[in-house]
matplotlib code that plots the C-alpha trace (Angstrom):
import matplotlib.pyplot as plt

x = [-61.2, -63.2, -63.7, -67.4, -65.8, -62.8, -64.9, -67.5, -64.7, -62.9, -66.3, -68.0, -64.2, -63.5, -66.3, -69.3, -67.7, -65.9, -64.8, -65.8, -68.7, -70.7, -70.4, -74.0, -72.4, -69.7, -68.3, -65.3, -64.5, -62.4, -63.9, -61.2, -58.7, -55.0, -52.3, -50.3, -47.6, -50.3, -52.2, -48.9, -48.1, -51.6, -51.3, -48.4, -50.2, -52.2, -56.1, -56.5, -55.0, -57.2, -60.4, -60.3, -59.1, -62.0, -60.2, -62.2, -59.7, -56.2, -53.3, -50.1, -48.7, -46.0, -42.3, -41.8, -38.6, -36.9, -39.3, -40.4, -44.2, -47.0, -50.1, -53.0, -55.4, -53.6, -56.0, -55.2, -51.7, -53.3, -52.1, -49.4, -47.9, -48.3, -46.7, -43.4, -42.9, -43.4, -40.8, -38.4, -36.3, -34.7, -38.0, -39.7, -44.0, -45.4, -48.6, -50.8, -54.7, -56.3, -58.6, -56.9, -58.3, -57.4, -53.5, -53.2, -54.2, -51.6, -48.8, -49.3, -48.0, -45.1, -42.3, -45.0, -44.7, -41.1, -40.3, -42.8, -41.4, -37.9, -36.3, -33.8, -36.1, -39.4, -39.7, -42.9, -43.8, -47.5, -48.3, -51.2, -52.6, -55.2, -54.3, -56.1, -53.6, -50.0, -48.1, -48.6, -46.1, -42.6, -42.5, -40.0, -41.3, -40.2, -39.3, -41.7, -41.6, -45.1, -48.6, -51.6, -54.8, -57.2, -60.9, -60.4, -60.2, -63.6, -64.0, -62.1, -63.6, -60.6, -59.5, -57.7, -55.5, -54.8, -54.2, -52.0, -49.8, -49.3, -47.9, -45.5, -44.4, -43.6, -40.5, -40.3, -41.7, -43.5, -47.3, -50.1, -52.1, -55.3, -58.8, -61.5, -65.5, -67.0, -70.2, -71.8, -73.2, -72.7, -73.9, -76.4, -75.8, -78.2, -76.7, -73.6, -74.2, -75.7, -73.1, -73.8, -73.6, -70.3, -68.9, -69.7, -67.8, -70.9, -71.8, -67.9, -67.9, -66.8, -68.2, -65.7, -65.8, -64.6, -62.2, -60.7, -60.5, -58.5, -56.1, -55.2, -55.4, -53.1, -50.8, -51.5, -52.1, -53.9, -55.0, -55.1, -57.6, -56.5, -59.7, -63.7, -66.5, -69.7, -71.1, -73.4, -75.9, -76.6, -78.9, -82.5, -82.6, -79.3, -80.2, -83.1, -81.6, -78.9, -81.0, -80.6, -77.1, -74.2, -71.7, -68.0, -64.8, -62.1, -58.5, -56.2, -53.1, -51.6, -47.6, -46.0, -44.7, -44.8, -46.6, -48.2, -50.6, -54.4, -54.9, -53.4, -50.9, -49.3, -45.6, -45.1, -43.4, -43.3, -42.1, -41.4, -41.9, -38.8, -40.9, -38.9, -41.2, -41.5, -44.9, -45.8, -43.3, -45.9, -48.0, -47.5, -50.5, -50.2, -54.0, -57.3, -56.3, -52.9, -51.8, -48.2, -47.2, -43.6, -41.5, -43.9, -43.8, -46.5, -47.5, -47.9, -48.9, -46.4, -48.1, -47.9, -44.1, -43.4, -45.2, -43.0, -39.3, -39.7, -41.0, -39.6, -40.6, -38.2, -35.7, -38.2, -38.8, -37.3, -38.0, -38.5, -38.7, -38.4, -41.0, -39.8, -42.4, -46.4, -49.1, -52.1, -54.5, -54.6, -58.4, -60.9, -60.2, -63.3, -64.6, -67.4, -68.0, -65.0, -66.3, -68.1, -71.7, -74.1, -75.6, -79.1, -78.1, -77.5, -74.8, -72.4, -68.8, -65.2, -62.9, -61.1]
y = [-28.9, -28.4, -25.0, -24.8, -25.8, -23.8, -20.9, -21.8, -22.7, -19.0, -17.0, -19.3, -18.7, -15.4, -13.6, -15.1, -15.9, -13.1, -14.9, -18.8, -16.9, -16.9, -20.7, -22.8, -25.9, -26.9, -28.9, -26.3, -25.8, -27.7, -29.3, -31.5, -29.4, -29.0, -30.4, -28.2, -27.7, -26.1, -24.1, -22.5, -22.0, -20.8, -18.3, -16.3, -16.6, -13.1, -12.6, -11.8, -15.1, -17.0, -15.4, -16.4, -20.6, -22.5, -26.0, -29.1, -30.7, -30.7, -31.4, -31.2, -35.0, -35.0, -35.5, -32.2, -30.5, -29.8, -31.3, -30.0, -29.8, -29.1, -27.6, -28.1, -25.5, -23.9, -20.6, -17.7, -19.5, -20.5, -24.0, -23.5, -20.4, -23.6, -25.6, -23.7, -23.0, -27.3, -27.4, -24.8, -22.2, -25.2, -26.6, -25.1, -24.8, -24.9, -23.6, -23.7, -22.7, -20.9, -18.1, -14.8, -13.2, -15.8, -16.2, -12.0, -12.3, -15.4, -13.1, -10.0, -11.1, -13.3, -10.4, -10.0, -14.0, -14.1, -11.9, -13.0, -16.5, -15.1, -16.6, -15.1, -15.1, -16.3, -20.3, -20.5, -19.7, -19.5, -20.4, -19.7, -23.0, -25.8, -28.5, -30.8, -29.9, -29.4, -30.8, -26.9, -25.9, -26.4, -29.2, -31.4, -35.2, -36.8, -33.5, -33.2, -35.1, -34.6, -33.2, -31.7, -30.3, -29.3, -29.7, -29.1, -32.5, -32.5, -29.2, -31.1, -33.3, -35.2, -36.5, -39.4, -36.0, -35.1, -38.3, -39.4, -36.4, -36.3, -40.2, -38.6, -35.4, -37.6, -38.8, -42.9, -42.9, -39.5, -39.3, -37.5, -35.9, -34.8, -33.8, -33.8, -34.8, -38.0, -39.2, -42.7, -42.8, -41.8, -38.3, -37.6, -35.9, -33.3, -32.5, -32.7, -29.4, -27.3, -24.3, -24.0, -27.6, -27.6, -24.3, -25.6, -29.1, -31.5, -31.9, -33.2, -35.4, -39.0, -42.2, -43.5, -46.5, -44.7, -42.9, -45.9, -47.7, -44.2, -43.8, -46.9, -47.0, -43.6, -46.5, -46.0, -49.0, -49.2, -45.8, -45.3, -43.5, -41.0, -39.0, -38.6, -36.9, -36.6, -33.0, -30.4, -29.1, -25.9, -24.9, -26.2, -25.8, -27.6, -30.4, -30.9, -30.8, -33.6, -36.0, -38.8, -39.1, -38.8, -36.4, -36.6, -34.9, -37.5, -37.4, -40.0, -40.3, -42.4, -43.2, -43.4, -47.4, -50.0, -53.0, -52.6, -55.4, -55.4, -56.8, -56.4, -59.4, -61.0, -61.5, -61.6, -58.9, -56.0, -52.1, -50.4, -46.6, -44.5, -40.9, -39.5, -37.5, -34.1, -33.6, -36.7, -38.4, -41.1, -42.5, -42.1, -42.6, -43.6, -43.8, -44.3, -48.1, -47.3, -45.6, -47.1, -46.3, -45.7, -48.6, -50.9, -53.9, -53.3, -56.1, -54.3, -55.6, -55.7, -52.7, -50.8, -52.0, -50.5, -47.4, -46.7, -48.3, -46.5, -43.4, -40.3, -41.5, -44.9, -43.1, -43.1, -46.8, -49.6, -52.3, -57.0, -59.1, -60.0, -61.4, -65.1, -66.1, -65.8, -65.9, -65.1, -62.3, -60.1, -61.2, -58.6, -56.1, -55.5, -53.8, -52.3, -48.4, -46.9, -43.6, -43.5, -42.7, -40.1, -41.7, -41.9, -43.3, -46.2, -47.5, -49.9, -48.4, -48.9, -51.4, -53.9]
z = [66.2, 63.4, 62.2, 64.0, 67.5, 67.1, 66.4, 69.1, 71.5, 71.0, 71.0, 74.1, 76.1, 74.7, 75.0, 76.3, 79.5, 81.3, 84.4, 86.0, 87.9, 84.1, 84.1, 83.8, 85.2, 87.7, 84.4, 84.2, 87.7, 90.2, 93.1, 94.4, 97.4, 96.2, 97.7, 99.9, 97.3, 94.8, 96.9, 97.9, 94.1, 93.0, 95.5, 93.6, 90.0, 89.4, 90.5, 86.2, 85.4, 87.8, 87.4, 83.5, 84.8, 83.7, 84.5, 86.2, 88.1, 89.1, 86.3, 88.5, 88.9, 91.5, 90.9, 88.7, 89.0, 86.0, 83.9, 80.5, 80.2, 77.6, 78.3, 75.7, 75.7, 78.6, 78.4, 80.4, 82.2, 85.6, 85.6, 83.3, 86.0, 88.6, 87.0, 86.2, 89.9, 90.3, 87.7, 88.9, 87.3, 85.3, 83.9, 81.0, 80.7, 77.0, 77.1, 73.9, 73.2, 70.2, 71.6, 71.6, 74.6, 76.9, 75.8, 76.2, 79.1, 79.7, 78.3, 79.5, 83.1, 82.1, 83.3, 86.4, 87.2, 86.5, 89.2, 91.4, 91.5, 91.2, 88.5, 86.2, 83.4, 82.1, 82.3, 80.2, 76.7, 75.0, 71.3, 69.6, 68.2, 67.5, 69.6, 67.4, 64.5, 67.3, 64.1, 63.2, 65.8, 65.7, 68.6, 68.5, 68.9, 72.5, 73.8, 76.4, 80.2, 80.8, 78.9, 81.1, 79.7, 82.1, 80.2, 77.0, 75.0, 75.2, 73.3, 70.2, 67.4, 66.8, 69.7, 68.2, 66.5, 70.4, 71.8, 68.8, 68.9, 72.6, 72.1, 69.5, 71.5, 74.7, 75.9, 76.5, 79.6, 79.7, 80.7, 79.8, 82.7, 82.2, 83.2, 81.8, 81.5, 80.5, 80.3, 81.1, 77.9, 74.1, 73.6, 70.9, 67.7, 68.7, 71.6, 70.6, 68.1, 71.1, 71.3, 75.0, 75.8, 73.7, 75.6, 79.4, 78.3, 77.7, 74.4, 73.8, 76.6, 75.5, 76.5, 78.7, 77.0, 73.6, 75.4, 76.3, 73.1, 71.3, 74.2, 73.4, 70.0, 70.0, 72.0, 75.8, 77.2, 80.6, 81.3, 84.6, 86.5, 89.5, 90.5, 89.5, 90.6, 89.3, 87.9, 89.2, 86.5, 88.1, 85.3, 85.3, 81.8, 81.2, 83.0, 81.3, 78.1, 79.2, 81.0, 82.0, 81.1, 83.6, 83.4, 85.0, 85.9, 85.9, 85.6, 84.0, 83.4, 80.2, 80.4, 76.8, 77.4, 75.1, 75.1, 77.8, 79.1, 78.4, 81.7, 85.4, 84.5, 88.0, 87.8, 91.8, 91.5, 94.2, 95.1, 98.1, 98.2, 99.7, 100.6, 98.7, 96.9, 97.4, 99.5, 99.9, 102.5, 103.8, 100.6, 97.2, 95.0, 91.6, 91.0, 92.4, 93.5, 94.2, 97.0, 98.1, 101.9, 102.3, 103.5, 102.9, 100.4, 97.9, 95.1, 91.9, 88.2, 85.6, 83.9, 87.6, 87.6, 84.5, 85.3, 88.1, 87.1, 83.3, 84.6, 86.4, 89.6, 89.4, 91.9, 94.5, 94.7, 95.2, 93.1, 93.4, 91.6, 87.5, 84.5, 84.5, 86.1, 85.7, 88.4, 86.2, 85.9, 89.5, 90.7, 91.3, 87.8, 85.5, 82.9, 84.9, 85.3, 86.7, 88.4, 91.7, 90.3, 92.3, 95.4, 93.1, 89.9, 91.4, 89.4, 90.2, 89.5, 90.1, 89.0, 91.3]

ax = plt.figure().add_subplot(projection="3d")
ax.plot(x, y, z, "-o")
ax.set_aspect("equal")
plt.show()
């Protein structure tokens, strides 16, 4: 971040807000239910830990166990105490975020979660940092299975710095996670230097078309998008300010793979899902166009193939077919608005 947003960032998180009830918007707060599996874990993370969680949407992608994950701008633990009972006793949570407030209250019921989970010792570790500058920390480059943040990129000026070092810190194959808010157009400058705008997640909000263009410039190719909503601006004020631009919660998630396709390329090739996932034992779904019953035969791109046989989750599927031989372009993928827009905006969205 630059110095203005780190500092507005620690004061607006630190201070200003003393728990999710002083939130103006429903830009920071998670709308979508849990899966079974994480409602069952967020019910052993402490009340103190979860009344500072100022997330907007769910960063726990499936297929966990023993993996090694990275938190940016992990706050006061909620998601990261999650996400070390996903990953078991022999996974290891990273959790990183630069106000002071929120990562004391983060460590001062490590021991407490420890036992609670009952482990033989302490699965996570908190670092105070800018995750706009992680090449501060001593992180060793594709060390890490999977990154989450959970509405936070937007806080950052440099996100191209984030995305960029979350390529380098990923294992071939790993993924990057994440929620966050997007608007349907660019923000402007003015807003974009509104402290309380910046604290409740607006005033960073990207484009989703320039989102696009640096996750792939940071080299993820075909992000892929699992969930949106449009916000609530509970704050007459607020909404004023903003209008008439669009604000979303969305979550992607970006796999580290090489040359990957620009488009949905058609190789005739094919997957079938085995349920072997943990909590999901009838559909698996990748994304929002994605969802793969078990047993079944399901066409897939080359870039879906690739996702899925490169990936973690490549023991849970069977795979058909090769790339010797080209079918074209899938039909029905476009460039359009990918979020489902509020019923009166009006706007077409999805793609294929």
């Amino acid at each position: 971040m630059t110095v203005m947003g780190l500092d507005n960032a620690r004061t607006y998180y630190g201070e200003v807000l003393t728990s999710s009830g002083d939130l103006r918007t429903d830009a920071c707060a998670t709308a979508e239910a849990p899966p079974l599996a994480v409602r069952q874990a967020l019910a052993q993370v402490h009340d103190e830990v979860c009344a500072r969680y100022y997330g907007c949407g769910l960063v726990a992608p499936q297929a966990l166990e023993g993996a090694r994950i990275l938190d940016l701008g992990c706050g006061s633990g909620q998601d990261v105490y999650v996400l070390a009972q996903l990953t078991g006793p022999a996974g290891h949570v990273v959790g990183v975020d630069a106000t002071p407030q929120q990562l004391d209250v983060a460590r001062r019921h490590e021991a407490w979660h420890a036992e609670k989970f009952g482990y033989p010792s302490s699965n996570v570790t908190f670092l105070d940092g800018d995750i706009a500058r992680l090449e501060d920390l001593d992180l060793e480059p594709g060390s890490f299975d999977v990154i989450v943040s959970n509405c936070v990129i937007n806080l950052v000026e440099d996100k191209a710095a984030v995305f960029a070092a979350a390529w380098r810190l990923l294992k071939p194959g790993g993924e990057l996670y994440f929620s966050d808010v997007y608007a349907d157009r660019r923000v402007p400058d003015a807003l974009r230097r509104d402290p309380v705008l910046h604290g409740e997640c607006l005033a960073g909000a990207l484009y989703w078309g320039d989102f696009l263009s640096l996750a792939k410039a940071a080299g993820f190719g075909d992000p892929r998008l699992v969930s949106d909503r449009p916000l609530g601006l509970n704050d007459l004020r607020v909404k004023e300010m903003v209008a008439p631009i669009v604000f979303f919660s969305a979550t992607y998630r970006l796999f580290k793979l090489e040359d990957l396709e620009p488009a949905c390329e058609d190789y005739g090739q094919a997957v079938r899902y085995l349920g072997t996932i943990p909590g999901s034992p009838e559909v698996f779904t990748l994304d929002k166009h994605h969802a793969i019953e078990t047993g079944r035969m399901f066409p897939v791109c080359g870039n879906t193939w690739r996702m899925l046989a490169e990936s973690r989750l490549a023991p849970h599927f069977a795979f058909m077919g090769d790339r010797s031989r080209h079918f074209g372009v899938f039909k029905g993928c476009g460039l359009d608005l990918p979020f489902s827009p509020p019923a009166e905006a009006g706007v077409a969205g999805g793609c294929c």
